[in-house]
C-alpha positions as CSV (number, residue, x, y, z in Angstrom):
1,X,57.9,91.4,105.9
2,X,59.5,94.5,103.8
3,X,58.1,97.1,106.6
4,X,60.2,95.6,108.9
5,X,63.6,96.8,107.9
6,X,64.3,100.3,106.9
7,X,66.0,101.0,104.0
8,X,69.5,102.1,104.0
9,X,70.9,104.8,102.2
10,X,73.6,103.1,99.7
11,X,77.0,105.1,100.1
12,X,79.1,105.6,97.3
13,X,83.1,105.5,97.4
14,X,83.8,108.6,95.7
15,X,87.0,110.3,95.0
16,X,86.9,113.6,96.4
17,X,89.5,116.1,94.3
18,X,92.7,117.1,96.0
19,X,94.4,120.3,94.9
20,X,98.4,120.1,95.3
21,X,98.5,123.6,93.9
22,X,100.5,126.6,95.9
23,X,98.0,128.5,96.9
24,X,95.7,125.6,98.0
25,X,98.4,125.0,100.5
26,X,97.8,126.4,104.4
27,X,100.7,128.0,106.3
28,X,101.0,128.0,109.8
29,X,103.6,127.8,112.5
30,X,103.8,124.1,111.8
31,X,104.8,123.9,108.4
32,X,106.2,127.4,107.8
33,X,109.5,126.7,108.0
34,X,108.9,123.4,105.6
35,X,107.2,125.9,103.1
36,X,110.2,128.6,103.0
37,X,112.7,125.8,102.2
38,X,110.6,124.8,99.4
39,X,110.1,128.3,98.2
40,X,113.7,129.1,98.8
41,X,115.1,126.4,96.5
42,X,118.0,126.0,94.8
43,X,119.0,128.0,98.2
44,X,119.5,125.0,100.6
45,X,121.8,123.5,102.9
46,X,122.1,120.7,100.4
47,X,121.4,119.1,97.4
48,X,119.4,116.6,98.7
49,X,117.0,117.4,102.1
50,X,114.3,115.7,103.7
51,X,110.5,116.8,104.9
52,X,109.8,115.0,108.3
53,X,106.2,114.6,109.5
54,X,103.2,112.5,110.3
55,X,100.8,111.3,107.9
56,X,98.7,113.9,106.6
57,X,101.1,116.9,107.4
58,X,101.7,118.1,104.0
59,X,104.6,116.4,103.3
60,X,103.3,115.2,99.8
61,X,101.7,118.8,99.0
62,X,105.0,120.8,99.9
63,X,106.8,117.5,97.3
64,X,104.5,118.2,94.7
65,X,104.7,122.1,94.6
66,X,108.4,121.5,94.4
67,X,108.2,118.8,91.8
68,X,106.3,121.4,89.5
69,X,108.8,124.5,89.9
70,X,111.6,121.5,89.4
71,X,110.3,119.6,86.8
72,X,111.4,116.8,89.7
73,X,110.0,113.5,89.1
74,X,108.2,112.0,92.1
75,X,108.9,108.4,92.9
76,X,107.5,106.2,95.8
77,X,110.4,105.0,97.8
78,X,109.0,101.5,98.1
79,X,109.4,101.2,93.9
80,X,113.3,102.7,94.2
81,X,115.6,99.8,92.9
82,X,119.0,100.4,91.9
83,X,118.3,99.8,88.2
84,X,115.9,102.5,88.7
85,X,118.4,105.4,90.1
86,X,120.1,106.6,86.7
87,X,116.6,107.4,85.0
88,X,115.4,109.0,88.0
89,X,117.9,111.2,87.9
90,X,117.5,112.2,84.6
91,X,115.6,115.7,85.1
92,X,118.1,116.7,87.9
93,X,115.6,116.6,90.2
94,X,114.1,113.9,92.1
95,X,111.6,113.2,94.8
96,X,111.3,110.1,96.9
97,X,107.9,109.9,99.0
98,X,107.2,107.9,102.5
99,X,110.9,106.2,102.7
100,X,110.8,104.3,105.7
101,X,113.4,102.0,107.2
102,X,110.9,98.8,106.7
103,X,111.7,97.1,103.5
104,X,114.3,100.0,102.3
105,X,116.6,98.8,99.5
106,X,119.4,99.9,101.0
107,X,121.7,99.4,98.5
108,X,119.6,101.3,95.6
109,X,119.4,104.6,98.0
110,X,123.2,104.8,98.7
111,X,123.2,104.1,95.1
112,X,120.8,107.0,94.5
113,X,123.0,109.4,97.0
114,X,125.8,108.5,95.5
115,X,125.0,109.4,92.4
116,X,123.0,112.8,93.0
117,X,125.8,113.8,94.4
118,X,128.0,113.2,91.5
119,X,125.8,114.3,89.0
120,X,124.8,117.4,91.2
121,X,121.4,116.5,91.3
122,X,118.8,117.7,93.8
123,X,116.7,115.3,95.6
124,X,113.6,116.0,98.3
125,X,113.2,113.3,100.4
126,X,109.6,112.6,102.4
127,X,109.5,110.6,105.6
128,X,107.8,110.1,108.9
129,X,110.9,109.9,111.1
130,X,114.5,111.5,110.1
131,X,116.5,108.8,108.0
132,X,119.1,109.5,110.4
133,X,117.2,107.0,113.0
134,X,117.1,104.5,110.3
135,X,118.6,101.2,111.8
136,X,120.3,100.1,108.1
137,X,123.0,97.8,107.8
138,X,125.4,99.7,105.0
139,X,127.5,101.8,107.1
140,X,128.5,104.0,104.5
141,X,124.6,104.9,104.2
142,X,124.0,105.5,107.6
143,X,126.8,107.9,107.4
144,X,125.0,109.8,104.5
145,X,121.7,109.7,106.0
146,X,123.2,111.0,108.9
147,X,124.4,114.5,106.8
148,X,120.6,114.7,105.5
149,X,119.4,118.1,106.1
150,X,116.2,117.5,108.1
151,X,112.9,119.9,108.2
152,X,110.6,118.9,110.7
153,X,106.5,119.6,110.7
154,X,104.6,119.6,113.8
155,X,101.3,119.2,114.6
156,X,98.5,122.4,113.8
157,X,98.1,125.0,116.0
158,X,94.4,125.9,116.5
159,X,94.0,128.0,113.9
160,X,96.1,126.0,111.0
161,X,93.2,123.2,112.1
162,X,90.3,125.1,111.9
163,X,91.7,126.4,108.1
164,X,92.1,122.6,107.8
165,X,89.1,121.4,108.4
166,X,87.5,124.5,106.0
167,X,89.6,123.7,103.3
168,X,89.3,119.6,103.5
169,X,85.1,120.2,103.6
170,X,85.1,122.4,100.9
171,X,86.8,119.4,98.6
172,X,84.0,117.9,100.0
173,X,81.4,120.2,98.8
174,X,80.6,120.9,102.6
175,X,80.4,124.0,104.6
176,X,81.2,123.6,108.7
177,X,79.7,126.5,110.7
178,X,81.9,128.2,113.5
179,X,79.9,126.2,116.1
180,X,80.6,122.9,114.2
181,X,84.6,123.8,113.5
182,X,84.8,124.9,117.4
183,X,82.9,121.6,118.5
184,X,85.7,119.5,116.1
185,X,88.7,121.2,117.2
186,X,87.8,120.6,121.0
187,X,87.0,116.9,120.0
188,X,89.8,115.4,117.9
189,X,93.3,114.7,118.3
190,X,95.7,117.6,117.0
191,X,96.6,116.4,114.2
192,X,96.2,116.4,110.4
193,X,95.5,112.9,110.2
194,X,92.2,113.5,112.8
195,X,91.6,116.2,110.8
196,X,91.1,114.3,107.6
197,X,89.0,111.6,109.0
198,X,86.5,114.0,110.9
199,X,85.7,115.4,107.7
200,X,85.6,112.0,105.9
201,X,83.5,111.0,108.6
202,X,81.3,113.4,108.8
203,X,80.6,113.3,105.2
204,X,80.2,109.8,105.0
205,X,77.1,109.7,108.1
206,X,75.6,113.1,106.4
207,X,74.9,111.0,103.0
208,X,74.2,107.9,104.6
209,X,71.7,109.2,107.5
210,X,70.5,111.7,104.6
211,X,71.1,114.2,106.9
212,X,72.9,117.7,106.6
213,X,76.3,118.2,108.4
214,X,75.9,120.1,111.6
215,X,77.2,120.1,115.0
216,X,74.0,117.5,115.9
217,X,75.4,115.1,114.1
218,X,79.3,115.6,115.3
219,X,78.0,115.2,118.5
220,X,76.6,111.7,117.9
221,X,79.8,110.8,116.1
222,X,82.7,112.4,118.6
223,X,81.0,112.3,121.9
224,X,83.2,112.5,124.5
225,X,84.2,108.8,126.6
């Protein structure tokens, strides 16, 4: 019975490093006016600004370089309670990642405004969509999220993509050739998000086919509807 079924190659969950470093970071038309506010800081339009973009963008990367020329601390906007704000505060600078109208304290942001402004603290915010479209129910705080500075990232251009993909295989431990990175870029959606998952993807059928990645086996995986 046991030459019946062929064995599968097991596939392990690894972490695969990330660098958040500077010069790990890939400027292109989409992102380069993102990267010069962060580089041109304390020089902005206002204490506290925000980094607009989809998932995958470079949102976090741009936070974290920040964070380490700041000594901001970075806090995940779904953990922000008001008790939270004062100690937040406390380095002068403060990040607050993915905020998103869905399940917002309300009351501990307009806290948090409140008081970076009074303290003359500097706070980066990250989200997917400019606060000032958030539908919240504290006038007062629409009003301030309304005067938020906004930088907006778009999606790649075709070279920013093909860097991408180079970049996000190399984490990997994989090299993409130029037929394989011209195959991907016609393939996938523009997008940083796509970007990641080919990669992922790819990597995950190499190890699990036991198979090395080439533009064969993209072909099998992104063929065309």
């Amino acid at each position: 019975m046991s030459g019946l079924f062929a064995p599968r190659q097991l596939v392990l969950a690894l972490d695969h490093s990330v660098s958040f470093a500077r010069e790990d970071f890939l400027r292109g038309p989409s992102n380069s006016a993102a990267l010069t506010l962060i580089e041109r800081w304390p020089d902005w339009p206002d204490r506290i600004v925000a980094l607009i973009g989809p998932e995958g963008s470079g949102k976090s990367h741009l936070a974290a370089i920040w964070a380490e020329a700041t000594g901001a601390r970075v806090l995940s906007a779904k953990l922000l309670s008001t008790t939270d704000v004062p100690g937040a505060l406390a380095t002068g600078a403060l990040v607050v990642e993915d905020l998103e109208s869905v399940a917002l304290d309300e009351q501990a942001l307009f806290h948090l405004i409140n008081l970076a402004r009074e303290e003359r603290a500097y706070v980066l915010l990250t989200a997917r969509s400019a606060p000032a479209s958030f539908a919240v129910t504290i006038r007062d705080l629409a009003s301030r999220l309304r005067a938020v500075p906004t930088v907006m990232l778009t999606p790649p251009d075709d070279a920013l993509l093909r860097s991408l993909l180079v970049k996000l295989a190399a984490d990997r431990q994989l090299e993409l050739d130029e037929s394989l990175l011209t195959f991907l870029i016609n393939r996938i959606e523009r997008s940083f998000a796509a970007a990641h998952a080919a990669v992922q993807k790819l990597d995950h059928e190499a190890m699990r086919q036991q198979r090395p990645v080439t533009r064969a086996l993209a072909s099998e995986l992104f063929r065309t509807p």
